[in-house]
C-alpha positions as CSV (number, residue, x, y, z in Angstrom):
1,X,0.0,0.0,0.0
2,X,1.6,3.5,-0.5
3,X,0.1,6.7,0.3
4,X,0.2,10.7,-1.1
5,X,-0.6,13.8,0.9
6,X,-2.1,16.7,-1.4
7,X,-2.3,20.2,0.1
8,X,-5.4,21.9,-2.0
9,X,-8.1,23.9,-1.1
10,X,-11.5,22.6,0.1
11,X,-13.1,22.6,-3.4
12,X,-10.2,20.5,-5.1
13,X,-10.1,17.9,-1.7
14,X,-13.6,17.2,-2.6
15,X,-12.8,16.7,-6.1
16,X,-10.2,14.6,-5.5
17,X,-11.8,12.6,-2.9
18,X,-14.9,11.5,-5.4
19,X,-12.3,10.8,-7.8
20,X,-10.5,8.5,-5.9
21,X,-13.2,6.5,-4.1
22,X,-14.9,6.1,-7.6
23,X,-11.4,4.4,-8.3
24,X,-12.0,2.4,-5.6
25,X,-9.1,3.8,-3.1
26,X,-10.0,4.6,0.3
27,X,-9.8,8.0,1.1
28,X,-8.5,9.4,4.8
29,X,-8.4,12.7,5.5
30,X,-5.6,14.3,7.9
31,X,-6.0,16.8,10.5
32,X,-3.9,19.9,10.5
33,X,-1.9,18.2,13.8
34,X,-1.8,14.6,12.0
35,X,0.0,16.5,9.1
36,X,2.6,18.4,11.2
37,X,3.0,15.1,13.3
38,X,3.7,13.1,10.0
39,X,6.2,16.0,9.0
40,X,8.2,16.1,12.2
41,X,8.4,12.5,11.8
42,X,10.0,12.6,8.6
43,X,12.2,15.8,9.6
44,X,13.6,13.4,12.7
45,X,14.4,10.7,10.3
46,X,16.0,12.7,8.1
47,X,18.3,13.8,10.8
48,X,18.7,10.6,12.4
49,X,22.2,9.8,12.8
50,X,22.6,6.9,14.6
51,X,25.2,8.2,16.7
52,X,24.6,7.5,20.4
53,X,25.9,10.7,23.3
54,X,26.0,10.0,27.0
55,X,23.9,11.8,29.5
56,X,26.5,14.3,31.0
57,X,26.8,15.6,27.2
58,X,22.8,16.2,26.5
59,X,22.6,17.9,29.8
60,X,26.1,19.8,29.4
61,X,25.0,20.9,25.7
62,X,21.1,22.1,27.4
63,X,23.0,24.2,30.4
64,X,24.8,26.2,27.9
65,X,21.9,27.3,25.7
């Protein structure tokens, strides 16, 4: 299964909506907050690393800021 998010305004969503479920898709619709949460996702897995830091460094690196 795979999955597209299109940002449209409310007349096209409709449009495209019809269009898909007469194609026999199913059709979810995201809330503002699902969206973000989906894009912070993707943001943190872009900047994964991998790379593991001790304690005393996340807390040293938070006291100086």
């Amino acid at each position: 299964m795979e999955a597209i998010i299109i940002k449209a305004d409310n007349k096209i969503v409709k449009l495209l909506i019809q269009l898909a479920e007469k194609l026999g898709a199913e059709v979810s619709k995201l809330s503002k907050s699902e969206v973000e949460d989906f894009t912070f996702g993707e943001m943190m897995d872009e900047a994964k690393t991998d790379n593991l830091v001790s304690k005393s460094e996340v807390l040293d690196y938070l006291k100086s800021k």
